[in-house]
C-alpha positions as CSV (number, residue, x, y, z in Angstrom):
1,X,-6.3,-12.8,-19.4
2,X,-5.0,-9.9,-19.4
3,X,-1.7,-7.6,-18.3
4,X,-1.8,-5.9,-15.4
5,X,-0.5,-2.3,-14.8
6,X,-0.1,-1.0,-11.2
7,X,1.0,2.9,-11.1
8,X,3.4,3.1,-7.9
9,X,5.4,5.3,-6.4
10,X,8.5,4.0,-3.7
11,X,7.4,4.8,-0.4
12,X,4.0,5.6,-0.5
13,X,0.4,4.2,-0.2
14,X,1.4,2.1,-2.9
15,X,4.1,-0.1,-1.5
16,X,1.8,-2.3,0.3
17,X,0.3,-3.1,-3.6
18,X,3.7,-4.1,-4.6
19,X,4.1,-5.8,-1.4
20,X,0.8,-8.0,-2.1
21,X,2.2,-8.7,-6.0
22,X,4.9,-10.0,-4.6
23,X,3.0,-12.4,-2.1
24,X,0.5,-13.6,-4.8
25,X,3.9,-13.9,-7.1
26,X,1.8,-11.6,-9.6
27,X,3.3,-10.8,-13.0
28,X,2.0,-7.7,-13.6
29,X,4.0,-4.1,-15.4
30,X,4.7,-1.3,-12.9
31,X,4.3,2.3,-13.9
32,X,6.6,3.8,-11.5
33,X,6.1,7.9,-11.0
34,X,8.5,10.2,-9.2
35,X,6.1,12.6,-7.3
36,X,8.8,15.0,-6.2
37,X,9.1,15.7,-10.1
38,X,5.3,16.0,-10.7
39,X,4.6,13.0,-12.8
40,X,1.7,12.6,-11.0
41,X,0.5,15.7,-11.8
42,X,1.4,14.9,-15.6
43,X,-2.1,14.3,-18.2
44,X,-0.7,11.0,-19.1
45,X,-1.2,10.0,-16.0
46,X,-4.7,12.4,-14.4
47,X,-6.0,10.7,-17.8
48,X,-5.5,7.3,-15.6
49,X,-6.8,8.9,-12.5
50,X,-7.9,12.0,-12.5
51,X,-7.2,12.6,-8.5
52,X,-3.5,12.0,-9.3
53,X,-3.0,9.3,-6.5
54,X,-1.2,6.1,-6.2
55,X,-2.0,3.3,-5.7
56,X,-4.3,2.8,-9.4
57,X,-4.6,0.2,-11.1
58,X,-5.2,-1.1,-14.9
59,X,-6.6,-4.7,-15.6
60,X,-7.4,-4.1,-19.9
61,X,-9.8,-1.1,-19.4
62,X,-11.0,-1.7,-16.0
63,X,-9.2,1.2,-13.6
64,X,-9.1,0.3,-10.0
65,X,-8.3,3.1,-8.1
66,X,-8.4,3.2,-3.7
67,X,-6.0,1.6,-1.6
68,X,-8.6,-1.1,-0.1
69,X,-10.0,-1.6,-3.2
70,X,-6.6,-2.7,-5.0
71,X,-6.3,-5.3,-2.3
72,X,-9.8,-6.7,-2.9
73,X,-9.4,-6.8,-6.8
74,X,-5.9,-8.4,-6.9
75,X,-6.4,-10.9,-3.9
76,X,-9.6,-12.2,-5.9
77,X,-7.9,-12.0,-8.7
78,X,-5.0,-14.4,-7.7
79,X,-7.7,-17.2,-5.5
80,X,-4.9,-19.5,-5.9
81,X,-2.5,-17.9,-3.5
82,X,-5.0,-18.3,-1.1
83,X,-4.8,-14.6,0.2
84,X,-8.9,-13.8,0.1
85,X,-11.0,-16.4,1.9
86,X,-13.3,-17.5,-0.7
87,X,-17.1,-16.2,-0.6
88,X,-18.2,-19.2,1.2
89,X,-15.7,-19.0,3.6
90,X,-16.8,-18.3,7.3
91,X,-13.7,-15.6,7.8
92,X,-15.0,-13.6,4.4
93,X,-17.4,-11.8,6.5
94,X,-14.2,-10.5,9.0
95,X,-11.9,-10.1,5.8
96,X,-13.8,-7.7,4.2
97,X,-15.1,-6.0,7.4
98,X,-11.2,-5.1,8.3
99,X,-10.7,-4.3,4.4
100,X,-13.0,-2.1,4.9
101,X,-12.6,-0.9,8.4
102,X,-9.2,0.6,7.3
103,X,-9.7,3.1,5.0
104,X,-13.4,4.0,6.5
105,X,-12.8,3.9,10.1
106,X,-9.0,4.2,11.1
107,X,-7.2,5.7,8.6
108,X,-9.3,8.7,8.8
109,X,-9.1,8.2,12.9
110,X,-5.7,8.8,12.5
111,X,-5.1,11.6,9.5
112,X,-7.4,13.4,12.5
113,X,-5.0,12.6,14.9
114,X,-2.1,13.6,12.7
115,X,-3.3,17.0,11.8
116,X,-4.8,17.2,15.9
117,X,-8.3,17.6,14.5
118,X,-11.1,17.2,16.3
119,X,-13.1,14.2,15.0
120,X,-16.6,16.0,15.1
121,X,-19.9,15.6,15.7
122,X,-20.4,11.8,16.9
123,X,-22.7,11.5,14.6
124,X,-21.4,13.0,11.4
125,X,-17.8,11.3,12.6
126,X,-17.3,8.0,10.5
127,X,-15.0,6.4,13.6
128,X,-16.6,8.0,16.9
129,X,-13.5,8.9,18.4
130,X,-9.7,7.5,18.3
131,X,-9.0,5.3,21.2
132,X,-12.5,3.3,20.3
133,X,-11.2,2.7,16.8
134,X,-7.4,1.9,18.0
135,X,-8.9,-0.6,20.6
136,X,-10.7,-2.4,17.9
137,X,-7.9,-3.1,15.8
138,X,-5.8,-4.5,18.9
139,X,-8.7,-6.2,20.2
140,X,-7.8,-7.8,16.7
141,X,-4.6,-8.2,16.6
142,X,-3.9,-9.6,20.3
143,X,-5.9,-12.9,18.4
144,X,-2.8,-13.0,16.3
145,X,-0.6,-14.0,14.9
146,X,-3.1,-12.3,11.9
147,X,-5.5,-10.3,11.5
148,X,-7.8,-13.1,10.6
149,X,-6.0,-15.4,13.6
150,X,-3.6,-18.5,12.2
151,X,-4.6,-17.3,8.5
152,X,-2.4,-14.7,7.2
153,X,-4.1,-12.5,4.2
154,X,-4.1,-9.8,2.0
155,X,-5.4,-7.3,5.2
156,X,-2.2,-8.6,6.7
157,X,0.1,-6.6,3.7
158,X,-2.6,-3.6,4.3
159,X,-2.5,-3.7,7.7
160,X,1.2,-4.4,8.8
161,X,2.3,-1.7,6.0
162,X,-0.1,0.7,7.5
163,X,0.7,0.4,11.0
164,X,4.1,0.2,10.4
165,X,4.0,3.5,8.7
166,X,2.1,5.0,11.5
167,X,4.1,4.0,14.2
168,X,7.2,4.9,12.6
169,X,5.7,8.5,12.3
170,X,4.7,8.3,16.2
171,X,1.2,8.8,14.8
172,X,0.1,5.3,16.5
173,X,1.8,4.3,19.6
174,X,3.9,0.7,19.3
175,X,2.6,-0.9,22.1
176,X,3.4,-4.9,22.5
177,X,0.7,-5.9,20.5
178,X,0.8,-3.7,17.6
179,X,5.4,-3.8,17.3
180,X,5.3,-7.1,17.3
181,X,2.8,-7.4,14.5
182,X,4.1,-4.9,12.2
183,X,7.7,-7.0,12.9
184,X,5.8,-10.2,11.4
185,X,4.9,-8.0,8.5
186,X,7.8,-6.3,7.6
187,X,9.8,-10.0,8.1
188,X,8.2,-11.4,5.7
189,X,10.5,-12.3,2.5
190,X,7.8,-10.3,-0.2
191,X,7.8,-7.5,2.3
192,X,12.2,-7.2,2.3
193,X,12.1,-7.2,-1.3
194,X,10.0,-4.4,-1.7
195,X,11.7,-2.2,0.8
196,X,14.7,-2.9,-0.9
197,X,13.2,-2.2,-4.2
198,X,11.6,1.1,-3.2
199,X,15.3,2.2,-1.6
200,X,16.9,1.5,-4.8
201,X,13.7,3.8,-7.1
202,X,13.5,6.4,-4.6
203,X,17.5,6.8,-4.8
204,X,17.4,6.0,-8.8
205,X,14.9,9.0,-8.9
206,X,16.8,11.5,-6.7
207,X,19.6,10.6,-8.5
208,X,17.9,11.4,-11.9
209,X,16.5,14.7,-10.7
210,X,19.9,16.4,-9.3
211,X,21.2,15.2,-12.7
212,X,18.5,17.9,-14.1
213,X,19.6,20.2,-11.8
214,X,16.6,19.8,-9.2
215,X,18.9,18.6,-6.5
216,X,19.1,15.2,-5.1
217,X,21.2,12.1,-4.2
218,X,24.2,10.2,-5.4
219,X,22.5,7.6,-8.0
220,X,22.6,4.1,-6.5
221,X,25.1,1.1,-7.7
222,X,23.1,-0.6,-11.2
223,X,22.9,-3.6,-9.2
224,X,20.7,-2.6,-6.7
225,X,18.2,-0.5,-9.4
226,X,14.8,-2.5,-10.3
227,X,14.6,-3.5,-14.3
228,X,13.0,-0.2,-15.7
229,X,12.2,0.3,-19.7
230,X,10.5,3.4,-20.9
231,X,6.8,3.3,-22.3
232,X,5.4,4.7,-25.4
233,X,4.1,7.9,-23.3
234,X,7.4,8.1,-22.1
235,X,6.5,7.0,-18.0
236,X,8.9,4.2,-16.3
237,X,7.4,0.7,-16.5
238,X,9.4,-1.6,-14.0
239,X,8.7,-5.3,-14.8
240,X,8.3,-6.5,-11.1
């Protein structure tokens, strides 16, 4: 089988992919990128994906790029851990229709929020309008404890990352239903590590760019840094 390469950068879209690595207990390299310094903006990596987002992902040859997609491919990929209901499973219908639900319904819902855009046409809109598609999701979530009820999966990481991201930035209101489920989340032991671990890169990297005179932070103590060697093209791989 072979190596998996995940191309993350700390506090972005791509923390709930490391946060998912960690809950299947995934080995896989990281290609960390500093996007205040451009690297994702760099030809090594617009060669990888030519959008020059994060989360991507290498598996050999095959690139996996799109947030809901990465969850797909590496929860199938890891069936043991039990995080994707199998295709015969009655709650595979619901887990993909949330996957999916995220990035075609209420993630755009709420960019349109963010920016105070009007959605559109009804028509042409892919959610109808914001309070139907925030009403779904709670509809869901007051089920609980998971998305998927008693069985916590991979929508979980997408999910509880998300919303936790979104309510932090007052984007989506933490009501009852949705604090408390973003707390379940963000308690869980795979999702402390990576907060850590994104602390100590995103620090590590300020630290590195006021050293080249770009202005930053004081580096952070060794101890606290992730394990980081240098690729061939030069990019930081962190073995996660």
């Amino acid at each position: 089988m072979s190596r998996i390469a995940v191309y993350h950068a700390p506090q972005t879209r791509s923390t709930g992919v490391m946060v998912l690595v960690e809950e299947l207990g995934a080995e896989v390299d990281v290609v960390v990128l500093d996007l205040k310094a451009g690297e994702h903006r760099a030809p090594a990596f617009l060669g990888v994906n030519p959008l020059g987002e994060v989360p991507a992902l290498l598996d050999g040859d095959a690139l996996v790029t799109e947030q809901v997609a990465i969850y797909l491919f590496l929860a199938d990929r890891f069936p043991e851990r039990g995080l994707a209901p199998a295709i015969a499973d009655p709650l595979r219908g619901p887990y993909l229709r949330w996957m999916a639900f995220y990035g075609s319904s209420f993630e755009p819902a709420c960019v349109d929020r963010a920016l105070k855009r009007e959605p559109g046409m009804r028509g042409m809109s892919p959610y109808g309008d914001y309070d139907s598609t925030l009403k779904a999701v709670t509809d869901q979530l007051a089920r609980g404890p998971w998305m998927l009820g008693d069985r916590f999966s991979a929508l979980d990481v997408l999910w509880g990352t998300a919303l936790g991201w979104m309510t932090t930035f007052g984007i989506v209101e933490r009501d009852p239903v949705v604090g408390a489920y973003v707390d379940r989340v963000a308690a869980r032991p795979a999702s402390r590590k990576v907060r850590d671990g994104d602390a100590a890169l995103a620090a590590a990297q300020e630290a590195g760019r006021a050293s080249s005179g770009e202005g930053g932070a004081a580096a952070a103590p060794p101890h606290q840094l992730p394990r980081i060697h240098r690729g061939r093209d030069g990019t930081a791989r962190w073995r996660w």
